[in-house]
DRENGUFI-121632 format. One record per residue (C-alpha): x, y, z; residue in three letters. Coordinates in steps of 0.02 Angstrom, whole numbers, padded with zeros to 5 digits, always signed. Layout:
REM residues N
XYZALA
...
END
This chain:
REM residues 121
-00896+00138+00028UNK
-00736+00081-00067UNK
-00692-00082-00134UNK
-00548-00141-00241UNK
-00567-00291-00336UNK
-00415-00398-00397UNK
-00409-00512-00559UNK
-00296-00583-00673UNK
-00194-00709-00555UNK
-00165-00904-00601UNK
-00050-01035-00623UNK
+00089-01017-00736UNK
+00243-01097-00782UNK
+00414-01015-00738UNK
+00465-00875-00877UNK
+00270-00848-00896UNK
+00169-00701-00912UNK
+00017-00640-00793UNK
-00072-00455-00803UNK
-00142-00416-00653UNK
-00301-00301-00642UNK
-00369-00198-00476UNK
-00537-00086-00491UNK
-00580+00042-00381UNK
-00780+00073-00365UNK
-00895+00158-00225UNK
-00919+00308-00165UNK
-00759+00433-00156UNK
-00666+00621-00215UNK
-00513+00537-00287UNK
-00358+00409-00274UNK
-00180+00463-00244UNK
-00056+00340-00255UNK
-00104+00152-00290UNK
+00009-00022-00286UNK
+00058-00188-00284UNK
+00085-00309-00119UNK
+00116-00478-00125UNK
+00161-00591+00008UNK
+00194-00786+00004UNK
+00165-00892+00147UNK
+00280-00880+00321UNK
+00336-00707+00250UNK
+00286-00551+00263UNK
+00185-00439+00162UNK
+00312-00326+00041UNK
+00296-00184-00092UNK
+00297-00245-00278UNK
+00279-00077-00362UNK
+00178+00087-00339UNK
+00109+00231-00452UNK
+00064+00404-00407UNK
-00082+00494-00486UNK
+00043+00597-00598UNK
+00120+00418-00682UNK
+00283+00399-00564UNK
+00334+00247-00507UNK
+00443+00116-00396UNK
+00481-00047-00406UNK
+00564-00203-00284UNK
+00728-00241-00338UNK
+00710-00399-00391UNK
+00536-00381-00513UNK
+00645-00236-00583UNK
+00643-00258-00791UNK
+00516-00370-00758UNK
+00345-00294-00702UNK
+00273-00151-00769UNK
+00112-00062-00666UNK
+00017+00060-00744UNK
-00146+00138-00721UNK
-00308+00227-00814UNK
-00358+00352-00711UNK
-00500+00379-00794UNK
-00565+00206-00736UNK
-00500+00192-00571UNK
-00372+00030-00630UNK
-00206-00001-00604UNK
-00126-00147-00683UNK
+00031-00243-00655UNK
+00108-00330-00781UNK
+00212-00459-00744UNK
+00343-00540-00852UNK
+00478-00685-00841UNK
+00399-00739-00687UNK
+00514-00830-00578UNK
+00434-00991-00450UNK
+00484-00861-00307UNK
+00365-00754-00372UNK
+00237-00855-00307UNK
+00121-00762-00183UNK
-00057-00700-00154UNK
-00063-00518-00235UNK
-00134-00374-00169UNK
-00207-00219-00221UNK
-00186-00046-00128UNK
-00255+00141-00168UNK
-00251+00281-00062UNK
-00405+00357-00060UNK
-00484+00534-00039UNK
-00672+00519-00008UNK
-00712+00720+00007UNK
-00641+00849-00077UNK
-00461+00902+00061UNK
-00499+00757+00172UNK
-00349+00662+00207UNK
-00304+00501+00094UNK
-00326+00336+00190UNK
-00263+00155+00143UNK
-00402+00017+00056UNK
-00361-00153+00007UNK
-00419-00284-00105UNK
-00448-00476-00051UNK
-00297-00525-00146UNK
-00282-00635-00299UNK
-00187-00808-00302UNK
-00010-00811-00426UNK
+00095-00977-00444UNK
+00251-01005-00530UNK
+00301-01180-00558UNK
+00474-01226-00605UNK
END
């Protein structure tokens, strides 16, 4: 009944920009908090940055100063912009929103497919 879809990954050269884009459609109350995984191959999957509902976020250390996530509640998006990208950077994205599908029902975990970003040096 929910789906997120990812978009906005691609190939870029190092101390490029990319804007990732993840839209949250189907059938559900609300979202609480939604954010950013990425993991590259042989490692595991780690947080990039996270938003509550209310606009407050965190961030990895090391995309610090350089990624920005957002989101329009209004349209179920969050965003992640992502400046001076670095080769290690390089890592299939992922989208994640917790979701409340009736009204005081508890919020449970949905994730997108993941979209594809490489840095080249």
């Amino acid at each position: 009944q929910v789906q997120l879809v990812e978009s906005g990954g691609g190939l870029v050269q190092a101390g490029g920009s990319l804007r990732l884009s993840c839209a949250a459609s189907g059938r559900f109350f609300s979202i609480n908090a939604m954010g950013w995984y990425r993991q590259a191959p042989g490692k595991q999957r780690e947080l990039v940055a996270a938003i509550t509902s209310g606009g407050s976020t965190n961030y990895a250390d090391d995309v610090k100063g350089r990624f920005t996530i957002s989101r329009d509640n209004a349209n179920n998006t969050v965003f992640l912009q992502m400046n001076s990208l670095r080769p290690e950077d390089t890592a299939v994205y992922y989208c994640n929103a917790g979701v409340r599908r009736i009204p005081f029902s508890p919020f449970y975990d949905y994730w997108g497919q993941g979209t594809q970003v490489t840095v080249s040096s």
